[in-house]
Residue, then its C-alpha position, 0 to 999 in steps of 0.5 A: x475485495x480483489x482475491x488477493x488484496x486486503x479485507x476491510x476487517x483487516x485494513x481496519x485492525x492496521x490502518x491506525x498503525x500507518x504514517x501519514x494518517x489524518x490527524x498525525x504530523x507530518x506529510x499525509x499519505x495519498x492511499x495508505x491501503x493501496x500502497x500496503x496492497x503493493x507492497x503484499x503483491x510484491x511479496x507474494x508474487x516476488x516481483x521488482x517493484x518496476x512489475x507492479x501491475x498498473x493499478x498500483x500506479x507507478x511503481x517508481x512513487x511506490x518504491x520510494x515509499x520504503 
């Protein structure tokens, strides 16, 4: 786990809350936990989401998830 990102204990207590999960109608989301890391980094480092550090992938397919 990155020092910032999410714990496993944690991602598994929300990971059934998200859109876009296996077995649920409608579209399907690539990576539900990197784009809810994006958006805790975004926050805690009180950033635009075109600043996101790459390893989020590109920021413009992040923000259009909001």
């Amino acid at each position: 786990m990155r020092r910032n990102g999410l714990s496993d204990g944690q991602w598994e207590l929300i990971k059934d809350l998200l859109p876009g999960r296996e077995g649920h109608g409608g579209g399907k989301a690539a990576d539900n936990r990197l784009f809810i890391e994006a958006v805790l980094y975004r926050h805690r480092a009180d950033i635009p989401w075109r600043d996101l550090p790459v390893r989020f992938g590109d920021w413009k397919n992040a923000a259009s998830l909001v």
